[in-house]
N, C-alpha and C positions, 0 to 999 in steps of 0.2 A: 426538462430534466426532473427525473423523479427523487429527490434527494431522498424521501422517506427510504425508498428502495436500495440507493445505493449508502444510508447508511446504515438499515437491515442487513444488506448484505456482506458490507464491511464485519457486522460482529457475525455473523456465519463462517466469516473466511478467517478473520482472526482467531475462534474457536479452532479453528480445523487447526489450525498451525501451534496450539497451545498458547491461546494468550495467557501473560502470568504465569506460565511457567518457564523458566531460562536454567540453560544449559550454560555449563563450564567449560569452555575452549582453550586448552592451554596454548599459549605461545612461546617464542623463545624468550619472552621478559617474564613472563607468569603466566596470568588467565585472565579471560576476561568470561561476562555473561554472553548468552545468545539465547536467541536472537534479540537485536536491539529494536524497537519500535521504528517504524517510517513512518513518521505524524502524513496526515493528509489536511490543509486545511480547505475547506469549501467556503468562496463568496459566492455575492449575486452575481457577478457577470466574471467567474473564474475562479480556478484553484494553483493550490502552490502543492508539488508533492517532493516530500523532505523537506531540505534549506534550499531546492531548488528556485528558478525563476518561477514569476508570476505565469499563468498560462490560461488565456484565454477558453472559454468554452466552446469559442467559434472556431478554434484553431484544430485541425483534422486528429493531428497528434491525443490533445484533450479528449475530445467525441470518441476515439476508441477506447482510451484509457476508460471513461467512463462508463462507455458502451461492455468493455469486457467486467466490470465492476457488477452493472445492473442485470448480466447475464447469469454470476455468480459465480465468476472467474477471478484467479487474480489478474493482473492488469499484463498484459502479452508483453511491456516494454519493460516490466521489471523480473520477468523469467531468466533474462541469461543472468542477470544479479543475484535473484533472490531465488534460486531453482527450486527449492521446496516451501517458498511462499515467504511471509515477510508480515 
């Protein structure tokens, strides 16, 4: 796993979507900010993405996630969520 690359590529993809800049989303109580950050965190042998479970690098699911990250994509399992990125 090339982490230099995927976390290169993280601040490319974050630019693209405006990091540091947040939008005003009214709701029916008030507003809130947008977009909210999705932390990723990376160990040695795995990542956690959000408040989700622990997820192996060995685990297929993982290996894409990462695989569409190092491509320079966002992540194909957070599209129907985040449609214009996250």
């Amino acid at each position: 796993i090339d982490f230099d690359l995927i976390l290169e590529n993280i601040k490319d993809l974050n630019a693209l979507v405006g990091e540091g800049i947040s939008q005003i989303e009214h709701t029916p109580r008030g507003a809130r900010l947008r977009p909210e950050p999705l932390p990723l965190t990376l160990y040695r042998n795995g990542m956690v993405v959000g408040h989700g479970a622990f997820r192996p690098y060995e685990h297929p699911g993982t290996q894409q996630c990462l695989q569409d990250i190092m491509d320079g994509y966002f992540p194909s399992e957070l599209q129907p969520r985040y449609p214009d990125g996250v």
